[in-house]
C-alpha positions as MATLAB code, in Angstrom:
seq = 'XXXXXXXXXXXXXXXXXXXXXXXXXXXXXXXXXXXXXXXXXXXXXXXXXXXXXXXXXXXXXXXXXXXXXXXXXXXXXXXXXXXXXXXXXXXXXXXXXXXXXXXXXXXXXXXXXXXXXXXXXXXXXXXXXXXXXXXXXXXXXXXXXXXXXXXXXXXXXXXXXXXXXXXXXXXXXXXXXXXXXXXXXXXXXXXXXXXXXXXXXXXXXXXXXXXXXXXXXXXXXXXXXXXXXXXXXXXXXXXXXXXXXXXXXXXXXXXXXXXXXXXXXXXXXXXXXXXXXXXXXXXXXXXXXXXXXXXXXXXXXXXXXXXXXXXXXXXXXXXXX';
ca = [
      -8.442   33.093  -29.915;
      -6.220   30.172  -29.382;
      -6.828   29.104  -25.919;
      -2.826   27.348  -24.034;
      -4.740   24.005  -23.625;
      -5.133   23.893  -27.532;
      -2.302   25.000  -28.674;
      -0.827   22.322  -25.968;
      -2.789   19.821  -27.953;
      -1.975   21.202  -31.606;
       1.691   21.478  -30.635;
       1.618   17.558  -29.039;
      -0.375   16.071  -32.104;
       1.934   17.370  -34.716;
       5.428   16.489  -32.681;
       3.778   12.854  -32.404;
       2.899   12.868  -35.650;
       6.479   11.620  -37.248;
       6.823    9.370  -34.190;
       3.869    7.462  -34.827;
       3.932    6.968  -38.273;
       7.424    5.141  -37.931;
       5.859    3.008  -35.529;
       6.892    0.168  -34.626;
       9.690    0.300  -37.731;
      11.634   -2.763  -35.455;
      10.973   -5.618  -33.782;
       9.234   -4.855  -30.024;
      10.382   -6.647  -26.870;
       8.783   -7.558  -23.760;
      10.433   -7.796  -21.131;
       9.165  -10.346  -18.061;
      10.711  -10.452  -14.645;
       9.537  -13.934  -14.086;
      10.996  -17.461  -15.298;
       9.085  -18.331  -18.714;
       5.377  -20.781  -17.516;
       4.480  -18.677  -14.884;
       0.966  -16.492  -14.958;
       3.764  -13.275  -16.231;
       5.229  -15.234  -18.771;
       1.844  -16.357  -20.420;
       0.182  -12.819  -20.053;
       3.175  -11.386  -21.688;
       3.277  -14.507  -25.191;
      -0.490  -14.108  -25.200;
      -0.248  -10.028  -25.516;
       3.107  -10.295  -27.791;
       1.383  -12.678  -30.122;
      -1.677  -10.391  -30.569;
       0.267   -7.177  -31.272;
       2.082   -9.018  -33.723;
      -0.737   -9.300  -35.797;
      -2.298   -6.089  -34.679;
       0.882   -3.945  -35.558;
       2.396   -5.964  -38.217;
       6.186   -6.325  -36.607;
       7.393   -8.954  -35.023;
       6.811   -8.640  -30.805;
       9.288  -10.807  -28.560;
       8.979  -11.912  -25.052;
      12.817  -11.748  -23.205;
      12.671  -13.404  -19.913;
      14.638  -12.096  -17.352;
      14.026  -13.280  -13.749;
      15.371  -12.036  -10.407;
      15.233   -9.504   -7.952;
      11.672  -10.218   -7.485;
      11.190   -8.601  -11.284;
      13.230   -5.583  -10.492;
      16.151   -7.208  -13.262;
      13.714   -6.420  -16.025;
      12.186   -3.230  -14.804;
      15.321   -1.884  -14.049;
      16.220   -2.883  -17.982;
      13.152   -0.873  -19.111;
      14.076    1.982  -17.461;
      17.049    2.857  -19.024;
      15.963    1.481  -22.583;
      15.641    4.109  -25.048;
      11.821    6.136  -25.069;
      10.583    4.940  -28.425;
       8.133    2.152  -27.455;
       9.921   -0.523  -28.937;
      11.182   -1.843  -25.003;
       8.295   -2.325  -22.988;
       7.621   -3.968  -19.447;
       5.390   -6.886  -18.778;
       4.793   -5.089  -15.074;
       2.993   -7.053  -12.257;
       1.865   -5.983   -8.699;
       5.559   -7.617   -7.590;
       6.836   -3.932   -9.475;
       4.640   -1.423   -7.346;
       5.417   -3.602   -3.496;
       9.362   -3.823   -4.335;
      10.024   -0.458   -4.442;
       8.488    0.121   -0.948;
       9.484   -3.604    0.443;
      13.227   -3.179   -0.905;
      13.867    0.919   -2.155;
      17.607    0.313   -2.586;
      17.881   -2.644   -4.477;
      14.927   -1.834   -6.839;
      15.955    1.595   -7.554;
      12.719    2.326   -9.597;
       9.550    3.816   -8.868;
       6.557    2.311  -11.536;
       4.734    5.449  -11.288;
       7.543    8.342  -11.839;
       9.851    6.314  -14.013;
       7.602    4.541  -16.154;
       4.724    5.182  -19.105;
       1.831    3.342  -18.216;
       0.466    2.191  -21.645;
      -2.219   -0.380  -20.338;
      -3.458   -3.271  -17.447;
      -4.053   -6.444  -18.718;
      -5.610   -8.097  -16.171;
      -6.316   -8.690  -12.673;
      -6.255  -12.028  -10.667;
      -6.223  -12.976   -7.328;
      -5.935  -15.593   -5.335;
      -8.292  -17.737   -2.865;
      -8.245  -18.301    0.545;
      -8.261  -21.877    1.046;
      -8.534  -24.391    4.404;
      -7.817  -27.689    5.402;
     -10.834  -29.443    5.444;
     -10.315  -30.640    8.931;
      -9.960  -27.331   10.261;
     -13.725  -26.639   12.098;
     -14.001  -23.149    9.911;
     -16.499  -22.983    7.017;
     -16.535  -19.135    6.882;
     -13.926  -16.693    6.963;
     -15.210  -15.330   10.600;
     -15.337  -18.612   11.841;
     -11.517  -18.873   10.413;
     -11.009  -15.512   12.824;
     -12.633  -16.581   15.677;
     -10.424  -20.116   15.833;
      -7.432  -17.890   15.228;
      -7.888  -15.337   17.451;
      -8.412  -18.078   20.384;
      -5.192  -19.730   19.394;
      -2.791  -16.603   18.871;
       0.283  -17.320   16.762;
      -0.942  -21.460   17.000;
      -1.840  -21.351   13.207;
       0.282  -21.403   10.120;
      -0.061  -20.144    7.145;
       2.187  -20.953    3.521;
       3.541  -19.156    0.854;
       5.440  -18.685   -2.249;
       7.849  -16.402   -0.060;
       8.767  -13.774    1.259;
       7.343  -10.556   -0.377;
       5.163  -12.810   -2.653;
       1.287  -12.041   -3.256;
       0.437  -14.915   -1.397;
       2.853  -13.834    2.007;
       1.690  -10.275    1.412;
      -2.205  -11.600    1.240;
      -1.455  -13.695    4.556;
       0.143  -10.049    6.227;
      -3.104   -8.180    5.227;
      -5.505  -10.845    6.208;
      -3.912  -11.029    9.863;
      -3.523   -7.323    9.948;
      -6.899   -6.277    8.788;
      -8.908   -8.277   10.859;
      -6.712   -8.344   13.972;
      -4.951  -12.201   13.771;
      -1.889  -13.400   14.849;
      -1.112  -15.963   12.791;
       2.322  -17.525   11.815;
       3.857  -17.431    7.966;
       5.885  -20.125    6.837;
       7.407  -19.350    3.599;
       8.514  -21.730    0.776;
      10.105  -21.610   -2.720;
       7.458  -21.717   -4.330;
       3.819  -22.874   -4.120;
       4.713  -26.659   -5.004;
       5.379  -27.586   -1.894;
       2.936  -25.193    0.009;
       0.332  -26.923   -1.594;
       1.213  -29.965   -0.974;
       1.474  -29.319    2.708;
      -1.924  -27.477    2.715;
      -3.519  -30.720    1.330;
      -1.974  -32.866    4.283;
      -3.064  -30.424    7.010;
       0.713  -29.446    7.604;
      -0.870  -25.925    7.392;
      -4.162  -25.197    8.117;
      -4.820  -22.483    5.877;
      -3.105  -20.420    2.529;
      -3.618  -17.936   -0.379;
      -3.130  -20.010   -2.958;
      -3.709  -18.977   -6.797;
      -7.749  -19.416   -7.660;
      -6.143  -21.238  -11.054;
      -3.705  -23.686   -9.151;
      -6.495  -24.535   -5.833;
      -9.818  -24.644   -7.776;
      -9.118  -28.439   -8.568;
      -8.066  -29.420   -5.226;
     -11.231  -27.573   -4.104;
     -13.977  -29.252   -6.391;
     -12.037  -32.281   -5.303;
     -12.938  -31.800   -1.920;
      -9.331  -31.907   -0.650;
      -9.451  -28.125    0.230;
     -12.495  -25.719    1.532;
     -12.380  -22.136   -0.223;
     -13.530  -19.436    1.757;
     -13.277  -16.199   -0.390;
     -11.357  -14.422   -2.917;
      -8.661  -11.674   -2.557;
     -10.283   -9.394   -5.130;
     -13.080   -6.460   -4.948;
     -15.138   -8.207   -7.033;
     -15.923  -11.791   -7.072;
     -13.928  -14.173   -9.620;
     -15.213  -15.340  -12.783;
     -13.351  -18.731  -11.913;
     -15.431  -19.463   -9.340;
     -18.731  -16.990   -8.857;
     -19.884  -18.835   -5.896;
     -16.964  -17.529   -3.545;
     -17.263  -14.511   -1.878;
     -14.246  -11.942   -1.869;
     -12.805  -10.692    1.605;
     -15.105   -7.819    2.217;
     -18.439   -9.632    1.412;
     -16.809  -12.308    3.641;
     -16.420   -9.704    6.599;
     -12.956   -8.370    6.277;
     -13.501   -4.630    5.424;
     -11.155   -2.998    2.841;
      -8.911   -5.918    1.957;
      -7.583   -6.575   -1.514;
      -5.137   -7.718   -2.796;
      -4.654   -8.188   -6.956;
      -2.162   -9.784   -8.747;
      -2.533   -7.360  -12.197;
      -0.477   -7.578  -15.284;
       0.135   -4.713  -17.618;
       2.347   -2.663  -19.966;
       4.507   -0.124  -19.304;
       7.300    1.838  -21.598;
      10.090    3.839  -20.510;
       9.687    7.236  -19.352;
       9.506    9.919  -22.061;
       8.118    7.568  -24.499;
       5.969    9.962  -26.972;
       2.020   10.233  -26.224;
       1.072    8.993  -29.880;
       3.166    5.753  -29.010;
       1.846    4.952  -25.901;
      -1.862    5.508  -27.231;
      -1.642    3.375  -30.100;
       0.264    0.161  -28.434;
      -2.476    0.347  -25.501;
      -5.599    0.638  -28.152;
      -3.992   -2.378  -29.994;
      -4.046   -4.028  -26.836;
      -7.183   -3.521  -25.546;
      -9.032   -4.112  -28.919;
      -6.945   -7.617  -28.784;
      -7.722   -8.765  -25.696;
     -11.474   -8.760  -26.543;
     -11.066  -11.496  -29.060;
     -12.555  -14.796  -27.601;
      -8.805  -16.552  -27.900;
      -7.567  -13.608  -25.673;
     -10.534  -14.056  -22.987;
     -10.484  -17.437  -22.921;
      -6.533  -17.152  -22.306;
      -7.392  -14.587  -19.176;
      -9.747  -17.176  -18.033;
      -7.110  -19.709  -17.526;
      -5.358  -17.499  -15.674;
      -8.524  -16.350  -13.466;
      -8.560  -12.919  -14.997;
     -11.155  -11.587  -17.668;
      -9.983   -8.299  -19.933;
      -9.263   -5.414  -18.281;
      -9.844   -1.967  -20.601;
      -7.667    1.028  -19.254;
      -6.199    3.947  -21.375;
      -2.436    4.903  -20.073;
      -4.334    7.475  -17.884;
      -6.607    5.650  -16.466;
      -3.842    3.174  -15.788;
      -1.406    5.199  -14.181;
      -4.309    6.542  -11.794;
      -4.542    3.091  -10.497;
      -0.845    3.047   -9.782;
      -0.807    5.560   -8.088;
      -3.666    4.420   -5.783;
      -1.806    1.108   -5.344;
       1.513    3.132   -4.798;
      -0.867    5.159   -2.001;
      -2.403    2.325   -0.441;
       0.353    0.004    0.141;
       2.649    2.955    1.193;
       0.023    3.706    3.977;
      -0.653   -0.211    4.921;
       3.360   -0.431    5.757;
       3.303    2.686    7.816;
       0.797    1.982    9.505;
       2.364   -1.808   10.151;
      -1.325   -3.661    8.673;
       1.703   -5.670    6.500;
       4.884   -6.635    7.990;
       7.258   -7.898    5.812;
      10.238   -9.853    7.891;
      13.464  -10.057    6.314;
];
């Protein structure tokens, strides 16, 4: 007897069938939300030129900034379901739905295919050296005596490093005041003059600063410790239960995009990104391979979706407009 389940399968297998074997029969684009030099940007060249060779066709990265990334997710949405528009999609694409609903009239999990995530980075929390803290309790013990007294940078508001300040002071009961920027440029250089006394800067961008002494790391926003730097500790070894906060990069392809598709663009992916020029590339960035199927993938969205949802309502994260 044929059981539903696979007759489901048979019936899926041979309506993919066509589908894949014409694939890719075009060019593929990438779409980033991000100006081109940023950690996006690379991610999405690095991935584009291994899937060129991987899939023989030609794979091109379109930059198209703004909106905090919803321009190009919102361009992905309504491409056509054939796998031959995909996303370059970033944590920025799971908090803008929930920061701003209107404006980025998506949702990553409903809308969206997950094919794959790339990679996960974070970023470190760093200190003025002059600041008396050498350990991230000591850094809430001087805060909490001096409520609201001490600032904190950014890259902006609703960026990873505002949103990693928000948790940190929500999660372990801080006030402490944001001062955003655009950009990290000048946040950094601030942070090395004692202008602020402490940030979340990206591991990549403060680990030189730090082996030069001009800035004291204290952990890293991540569940696990960074390869970057294996001596700091994350949040939660450093006493501040349940925070992280990663800065992923992955794939996604329009809604309705066939199974067969989707399967083989994320096993071309994740058989590339093992090579040693891929790794090494991740390193750069802080990151290391990640190795997801599009299920697997689109359970962590939907955690992420969950999580952050529930830290708004509950006001851990306050973002001020």
């Amino acid at each position: 007897m044929i059981t539903r389940r696979a007759f489901g399968l048979a019936s899926l297998a041979t309506l993919g069938l066509p589908a894949l074997a014409a694939f890719p029969d075009k060019p593929i684009r990438i779409l980033v939300g991000f100006a081109a030099g940023g950690p996006a940007d690379t991610c999405a060249r690095l991935v584009a030129r291994l899937l060129s060779d991987s899939l023989g066709q030609q794979v091109v990265v379109e930059n198209r900034p703004g909106a905090g990334g919803a321009l190009a997710t919102r361009a992905v949405k309504g491409a056509p379901a054939d796998g031959h528009t995909l996303l370059l999609c970033a944590f920025a694409d799971v908090l803008n739905p929930i920061i701003n609903p209107a404006e980025a009239n998506y949702n990553l999990v409903n809308d969206f295919a997950p094919v794959t995530r790339i990679t996960g980075v974070g970023n470190v929390l760093v200190v003025h050296p002059s600041l008396p803290v050498k350990t991230v309790p000591e850094l809430v013990a001087y805060a909490r005596s001096r409520p609201g007294q001490l600032n904190y940078g950014s890259a902006g508001i609703g960026s990873a490093s505002h949103l990693a300040g928000e948790l940190f002071g929500g999660l372990a009961g801080i006030k402490v005041t944001h001062v955003p920027y655009k950009g990290t440029a000048q946040a950094q250089v601030d942070m090395q003059t004692g202008t602020l006394a402490f940030m979340f800067d990206s591991l990549i961008s403060a680990l030189p600063n730090i082996q030069a002494g001009k800035l004291r790391a204290l952990a890293v926003t991540t569940a696990v410790r960074s390869p970057g730097a294996p001596e700091v500790p994350t949040m939660v070894e450093a006493g501040v239960p349940e925070y992280d906060l990663t800065s992923w990069f992955g794939l996604a392809a329009p809604k309705g995009t066939p199974a067969p598709v989707v399967e083989r663009l994320a096993g071309a992916v994740r058989q590339a990104i093992k090579r040693d020029e891929a790794v090494e590339a991740l390193l750069r960035l802080g990151g290391q391979p990640d190795d997801m199927d599009g299920a697997a993938f689109e359970r962590y969205l939907r955690g992420e979706d969950a999580r952050w949802k529930k830290l708004f309502a509950a006001g851990t994260v306050r973002i001020d407009k």
